[in-house]
C-alpha positions in Angstrom: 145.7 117.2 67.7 143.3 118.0 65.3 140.1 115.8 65.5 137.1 115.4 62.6 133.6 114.0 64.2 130.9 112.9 62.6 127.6 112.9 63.7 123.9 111.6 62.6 120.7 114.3 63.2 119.9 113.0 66.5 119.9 113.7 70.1 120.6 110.4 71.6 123.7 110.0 69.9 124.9 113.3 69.9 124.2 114.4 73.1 126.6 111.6 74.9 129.5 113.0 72.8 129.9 116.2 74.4 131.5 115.8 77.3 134.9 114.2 75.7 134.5 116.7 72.9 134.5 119.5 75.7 137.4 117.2 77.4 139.4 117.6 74.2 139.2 121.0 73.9 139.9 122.3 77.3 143.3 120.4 76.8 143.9 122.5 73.6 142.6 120.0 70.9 140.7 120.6 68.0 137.6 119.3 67.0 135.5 119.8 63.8 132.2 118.4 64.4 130.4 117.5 60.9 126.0 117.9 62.2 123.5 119.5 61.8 122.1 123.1 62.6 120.0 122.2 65.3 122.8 121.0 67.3 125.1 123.9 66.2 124.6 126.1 69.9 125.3 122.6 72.2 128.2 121.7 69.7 129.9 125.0 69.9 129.6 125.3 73.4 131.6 122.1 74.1 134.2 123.9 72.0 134.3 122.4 69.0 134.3 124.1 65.5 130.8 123.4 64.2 130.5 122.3 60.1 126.9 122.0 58.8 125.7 119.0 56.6 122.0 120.9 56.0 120.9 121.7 52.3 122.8 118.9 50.7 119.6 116.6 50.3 121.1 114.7 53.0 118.1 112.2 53.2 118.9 111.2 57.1 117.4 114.4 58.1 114.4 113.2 57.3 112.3 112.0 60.6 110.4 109.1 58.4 113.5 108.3 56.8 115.0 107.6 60.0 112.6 105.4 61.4 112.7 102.8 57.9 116.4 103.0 58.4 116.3 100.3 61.9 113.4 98.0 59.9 114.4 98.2 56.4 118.2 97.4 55.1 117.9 97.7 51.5 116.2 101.3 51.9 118.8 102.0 54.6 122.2 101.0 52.6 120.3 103.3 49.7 120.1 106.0 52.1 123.6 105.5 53.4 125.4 105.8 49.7 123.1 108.0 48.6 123.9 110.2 52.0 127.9 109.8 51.7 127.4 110.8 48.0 125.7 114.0 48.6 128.2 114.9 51.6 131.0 113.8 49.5 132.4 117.1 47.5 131.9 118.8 50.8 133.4 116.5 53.2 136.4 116.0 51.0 137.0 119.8 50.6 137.0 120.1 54.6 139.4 117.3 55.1 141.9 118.6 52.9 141.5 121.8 54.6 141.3 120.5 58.1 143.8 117.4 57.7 143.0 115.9 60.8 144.8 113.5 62.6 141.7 111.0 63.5 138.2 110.9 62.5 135.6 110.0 65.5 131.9 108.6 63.5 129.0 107.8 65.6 128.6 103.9 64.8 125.8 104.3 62.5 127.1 107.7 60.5 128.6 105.2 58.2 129.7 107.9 55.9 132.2 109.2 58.7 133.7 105.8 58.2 133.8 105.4 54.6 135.7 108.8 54.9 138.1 107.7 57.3 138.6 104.7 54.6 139.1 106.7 51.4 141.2 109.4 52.8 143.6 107.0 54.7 143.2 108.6 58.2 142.6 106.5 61.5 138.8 105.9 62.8 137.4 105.5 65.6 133.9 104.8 66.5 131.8 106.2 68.8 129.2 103.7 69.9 125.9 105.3 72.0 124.4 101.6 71.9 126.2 98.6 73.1 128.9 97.4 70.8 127.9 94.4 68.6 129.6 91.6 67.4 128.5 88.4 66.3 128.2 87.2 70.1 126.5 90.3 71.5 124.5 90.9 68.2 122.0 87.9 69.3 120.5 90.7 71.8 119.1 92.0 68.7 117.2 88.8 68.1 116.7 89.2 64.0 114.5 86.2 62.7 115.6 83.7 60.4 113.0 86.1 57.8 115.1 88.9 58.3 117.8 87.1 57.4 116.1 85.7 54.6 115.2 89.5 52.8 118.9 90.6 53.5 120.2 88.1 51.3 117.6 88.0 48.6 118.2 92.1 48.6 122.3 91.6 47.9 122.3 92.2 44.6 120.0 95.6 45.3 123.0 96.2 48.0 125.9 95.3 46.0 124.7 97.8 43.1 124.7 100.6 45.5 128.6 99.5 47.7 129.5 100.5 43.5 128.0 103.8 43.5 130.9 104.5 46.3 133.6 102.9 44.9 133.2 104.9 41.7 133.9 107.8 44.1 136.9 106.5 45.7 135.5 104.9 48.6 137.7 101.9 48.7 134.7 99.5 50.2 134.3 95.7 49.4 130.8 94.7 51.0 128.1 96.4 53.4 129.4 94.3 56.2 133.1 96.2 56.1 130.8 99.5 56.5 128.7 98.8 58.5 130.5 95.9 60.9 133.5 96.8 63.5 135.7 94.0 64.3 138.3 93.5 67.6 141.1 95.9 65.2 138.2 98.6 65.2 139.6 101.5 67.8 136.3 101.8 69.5 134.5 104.1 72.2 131.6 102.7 73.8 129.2 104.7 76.4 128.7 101.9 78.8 130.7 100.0 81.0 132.1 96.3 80.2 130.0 95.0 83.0 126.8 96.4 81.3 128.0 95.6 78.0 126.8 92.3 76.7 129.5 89.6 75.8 131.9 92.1 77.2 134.9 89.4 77.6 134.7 88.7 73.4 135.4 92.5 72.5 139.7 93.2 72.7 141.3 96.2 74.3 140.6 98.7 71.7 137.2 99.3 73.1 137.0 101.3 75.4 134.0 101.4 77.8 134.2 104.7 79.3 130.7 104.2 81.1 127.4 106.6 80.1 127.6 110.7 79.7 125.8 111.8 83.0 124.9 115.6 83.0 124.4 117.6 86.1 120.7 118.3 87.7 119.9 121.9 86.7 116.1 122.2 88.1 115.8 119.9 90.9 112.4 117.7 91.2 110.8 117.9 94.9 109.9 114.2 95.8 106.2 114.6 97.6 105.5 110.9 98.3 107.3 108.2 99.7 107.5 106.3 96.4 108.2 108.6 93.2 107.0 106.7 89.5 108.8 107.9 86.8 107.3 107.0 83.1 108.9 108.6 80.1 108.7 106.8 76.5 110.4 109.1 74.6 109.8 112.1 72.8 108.0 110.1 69.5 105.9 107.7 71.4 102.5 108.4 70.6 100.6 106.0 72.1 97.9 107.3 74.3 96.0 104.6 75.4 98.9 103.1 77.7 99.5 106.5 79.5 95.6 106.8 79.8 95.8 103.4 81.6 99.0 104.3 83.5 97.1 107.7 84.6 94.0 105.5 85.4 95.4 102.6 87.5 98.3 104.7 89.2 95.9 108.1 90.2 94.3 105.5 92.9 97.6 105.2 94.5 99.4 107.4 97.1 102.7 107.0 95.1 103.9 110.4 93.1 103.6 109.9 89.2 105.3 112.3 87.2 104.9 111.2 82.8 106.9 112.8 80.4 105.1 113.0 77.4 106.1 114.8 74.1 103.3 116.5 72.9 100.7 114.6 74.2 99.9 116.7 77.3 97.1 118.2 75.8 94.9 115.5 75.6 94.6 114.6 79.3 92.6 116.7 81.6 91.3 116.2 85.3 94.7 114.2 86.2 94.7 113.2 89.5 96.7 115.2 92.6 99.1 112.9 92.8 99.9 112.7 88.9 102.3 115.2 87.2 102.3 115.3 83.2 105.2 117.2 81.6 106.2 117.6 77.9 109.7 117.8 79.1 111.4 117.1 82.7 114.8 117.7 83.6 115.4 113.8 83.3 118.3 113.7 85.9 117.0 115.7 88.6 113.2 113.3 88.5 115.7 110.2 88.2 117.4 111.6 91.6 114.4 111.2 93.0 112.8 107.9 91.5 111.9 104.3 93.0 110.8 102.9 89.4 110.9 103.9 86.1 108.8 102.8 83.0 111.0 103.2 80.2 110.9 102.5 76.3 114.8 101.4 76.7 116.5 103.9 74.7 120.2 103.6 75.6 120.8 106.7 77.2 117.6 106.5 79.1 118.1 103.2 80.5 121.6 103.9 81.4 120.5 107.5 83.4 118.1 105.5 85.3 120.6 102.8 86.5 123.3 105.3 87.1 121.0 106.8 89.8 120.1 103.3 91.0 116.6 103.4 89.5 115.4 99.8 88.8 113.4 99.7 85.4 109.9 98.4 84.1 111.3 98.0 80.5 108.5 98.9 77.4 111.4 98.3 74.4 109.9 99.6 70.8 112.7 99.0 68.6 114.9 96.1 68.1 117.9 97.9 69.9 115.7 98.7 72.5 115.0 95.2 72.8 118.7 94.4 73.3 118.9 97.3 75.9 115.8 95.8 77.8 117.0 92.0 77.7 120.5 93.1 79.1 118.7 95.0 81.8 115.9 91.8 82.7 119.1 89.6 82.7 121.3 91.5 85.6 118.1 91.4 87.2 117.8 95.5 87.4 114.4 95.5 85.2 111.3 93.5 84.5 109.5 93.6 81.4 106.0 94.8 80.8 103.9 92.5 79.6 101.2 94.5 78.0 100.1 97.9 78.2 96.7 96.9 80.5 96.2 99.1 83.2 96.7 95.1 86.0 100.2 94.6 84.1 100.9 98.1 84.4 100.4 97.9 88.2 101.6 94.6 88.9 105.0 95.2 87.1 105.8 98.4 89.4 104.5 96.1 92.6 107.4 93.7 91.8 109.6 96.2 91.5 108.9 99.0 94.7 108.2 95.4 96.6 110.9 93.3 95.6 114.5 95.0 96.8 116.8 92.4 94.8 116.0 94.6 91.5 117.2 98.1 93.7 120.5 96.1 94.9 121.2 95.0 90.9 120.3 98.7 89.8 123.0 99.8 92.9 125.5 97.4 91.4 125.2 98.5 87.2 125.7 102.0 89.1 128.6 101.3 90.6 130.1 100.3 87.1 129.4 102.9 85.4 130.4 105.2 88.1 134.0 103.1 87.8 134.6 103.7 84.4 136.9 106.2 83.0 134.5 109.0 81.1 135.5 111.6 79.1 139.1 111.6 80.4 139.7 108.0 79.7 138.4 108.5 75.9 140.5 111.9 75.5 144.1 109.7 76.0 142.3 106.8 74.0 142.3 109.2 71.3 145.9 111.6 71.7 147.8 107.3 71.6 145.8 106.9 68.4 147.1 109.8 67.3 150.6 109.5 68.4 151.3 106.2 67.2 150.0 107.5 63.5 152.4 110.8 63.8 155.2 108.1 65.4 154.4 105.9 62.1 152.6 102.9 63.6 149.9 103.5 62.2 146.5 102.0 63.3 143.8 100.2 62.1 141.3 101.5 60.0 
C-alpha cells in the first residue's frame, strides 16, 4: 500500500502522526510525507519517504501567518487557496509519480484534501484536536459576531473557492473543505470517552487514543508534591510565571516551569523552583500531582494519560474546547486569573481535593484502551482494499 500524507509546519500536529506512520512502515507500507525541512530527520526516521513543501512561497510557514489563521477566516481561506495554489504543480507531479492508494491530511492541511478531491483518491483525515461537528463544534463557543463577519466576508470567500476550481479542484463552498461529515474516513488522537459528543460521530472515526512517547531523561521527584507549569513554547507572558514563581517559592512543593525562551529573565529562583526552556515533558508528567497547562491538545492529553489532574490556562479558541471538555469530566479546574491568590488557590483544589486525581485516573484508562497506531494501520490497509476491491470510499 502506498500511502501520501500531508502535513502543516507544526509540531503539535506532526509529532502525534509518527507512530502509525512508523506502524505502517514496519509492515512494509509506503508513505510519502508532504512537510517541511525541519521535520525532515523525525519524518524519515519513522520511515517514511520525506517530500519538501519549502521555497514554494508556501505562506503557512510563516509563524504570524499562522497565528491570524485560528482568529481570522477570510485571511485564512486566502491563505488556504493561495497555499494549495503554490503547492499545486508540485503536488500534482508527485502524485502521478507516486499514485498512491490513500491520501492521509492533517485536518487543517486543507490542501491535502482538496488533493485527495481533484485527483479522485480516498482521504482520510488525521485529526490532532477533537473532531467537530455541528454538536461538538459548540466547545469552540464562536459568538453570534463571529458569525456575523463570516457571512458578510462570503463573497471575499467565494471569489477565492474560484481561484481553485479554475485549477481543477472540484470544490463547491469552504464548508466542503474545510467540514468532515459522518462519510469522512477519519483518525482522531483521543479516545471516544474524551472526545466531546462522541455518540453523534459514526464508525468511520476512529479514536485511536493520544501518541504517548517513551521517557528518555527521567525527572527525580524531590518533594512530596511535584507542580508542573508549561504554556507552550510561544507564551510570552512573564508576569504570570513571575507570580507563579513568587506565590509557589514559599511552598515546600517542587516547581519545575517550562518556559521557551524566557529563562533568562528570572534570577534568584527559589530552591525549590526549577525553570527549563525545554523538559522531557513525559518523564516530569511521570512524576506530577498538578499541572498548569495552556490546553494544547497534546499537552492536555500527556498529562491525563499519566493521571495528572490539570489547572487549565486555554489561549486559543481550540484550547478553550480542550479546557471545557477537561473542567466537565471533572479532571481540571480553570484559572481564573493570572494573580499570584488564584494561582495558589486553583492548585489547593486540586492537590486537596482527590475527586479531580480519580477523573484524571479514569480519562487514562481510556486512552490507555484505545487501539493506537495499530488500530489506525488496518483502518487504513480496509480503505485501501475496498478501493483496489472497487468499493470505493468516500471522499
Amino acid at each position: 500500500m502506498k500511502i501520501a500524507w500531508f502535513c502543516i509546519p507544526a509540531h503539535g500536529h506532526t509529532n502525534p502522526t509518527l507512530k502509525v506512520v512508523k506502524e505502517l512502515t514496519d509492515a512494509g507500507h509506503q508513505v510519502f510525507y508532504f512537510s517541511f525541512e525541519m521535520f525532515r530527520e523525525k519524518i524519515e526516521k519513522a520511515g517514511a519517504v520525506f517530500i519538501g513543501c519549502d521555497g514554494y512561497d508556501f505562506e503557512m510557514e510563516d509563524k504570524e501567518n499562522a497565528d491570524r489563521v485560528g482568529k481570522d477566516k477570510v485571511f485564512a481561506t486566502e491563505l488556504l487557496v493561495s497555499s494549495t495554489l503554490a503547492l499545486d504543480e508540485m503536488t500534482t507531479e508527485k502524485i502521478e509519480e507516486i499514485r498512491p492508494d490513500v491520501i492521509v491530511s492533517d485536518s487543517v492541511a486543507f490542501w491535502g484534501k482538496l488533493v485527495a478531491m481533484k485527483h479522485r483518491i480516498p482521504y482520510v483525515s488525521s485529526t490532532t484536536t477533537f473532531a467537530f461537528n455541528r454538536y461538538s463544534a459548540k466547545y469552540m463557543k464562536e459568538t453570534p459576531w463571529d458569525i456575523a463577519k463570516m457571512l458578510f466576508a462570503l463573497p471575499r470567500i467565494n471569489k477565492q473557492i474560484s481561484r481553485l476550481r479554475e485549477k481543477g479542484y472540484p470544490v463547491k463552498s469552504l464548508l466542503e473543505i474545510v467540514q468532515n461529515d459522518n462519510e469522512t474516513n477519519t483518525i482522531v488522537y483521543t479516545s471516544r470517552y474524551f472526545q466531546p459528543c462522541s455518540g453523534t460521530f459514526s464508525d468511520r472515526y476512529h479514536f485511536i487514543g493520544p501518541s504517548i512517547r517513551p521517557v528518555t531523561e527521567p525527572f527525580i521527584k524531590t518533594a512530596e508534591r511535584t507542580v508542573y507549569i508549561s504554556m507552550g513554547t510561544v507564551n510570552q507572558n512573564r508576569e504570570f510565571y513571575r507570580n507563579c514563581i513568587h506565590v509557589l517559592g514559599k511552598t515546600d512543593w517542587q516547581v519545575i516551569i517550562s518556559m521557551g525562551t524566557n529563562t533568562e529573565h528570572f534570577d534568584h529562583l527559589p530552591e525549590n523552583i526549577q525553570i527549563y526552556e525545554s523538559v522531557d515533558q513525559m518523564a516530569v508528567l511521570s512524576i506530577a500531582d498538578a499541572f498548569i497547562t495552556h490546553c494544547g491538545m497534546n499537552s492536555a492529553s500527556e498529562g491525563l494519560y499519566f493521571q495528572v489532574p490539570l489547572v487549565l490556562f486555554p489561549q486559543t479558541p481550540e484550547q478553550g474546547a480542550v479546557a471545557r471538555r477537561a473542567e466537565e469530566l471533572g479532571a481540571g479546574i480553570r484559572l481564573k486569573s493570572i494573580s499570584e491568590e488564584d494561582v495558589f488557590a486553583a492548585l489547593q483544589e486540586i492537590l486537596s481535593n482527590p475527586s479531580y486525581k480519580r477523573n484524571a485516573v479514569k480519562i487514562s484508562e481510556s486512552f490507555r484502551s484505545c487501539g493506537g497506531a495499530a488500530e489506525a494501520k488496518v483502518f487504513l490497509e480496509e480503505i485501501a482494499g475496498a478501493c483496489k476491491q472497487g468499493e470505493g470510499t468516500n471522499l
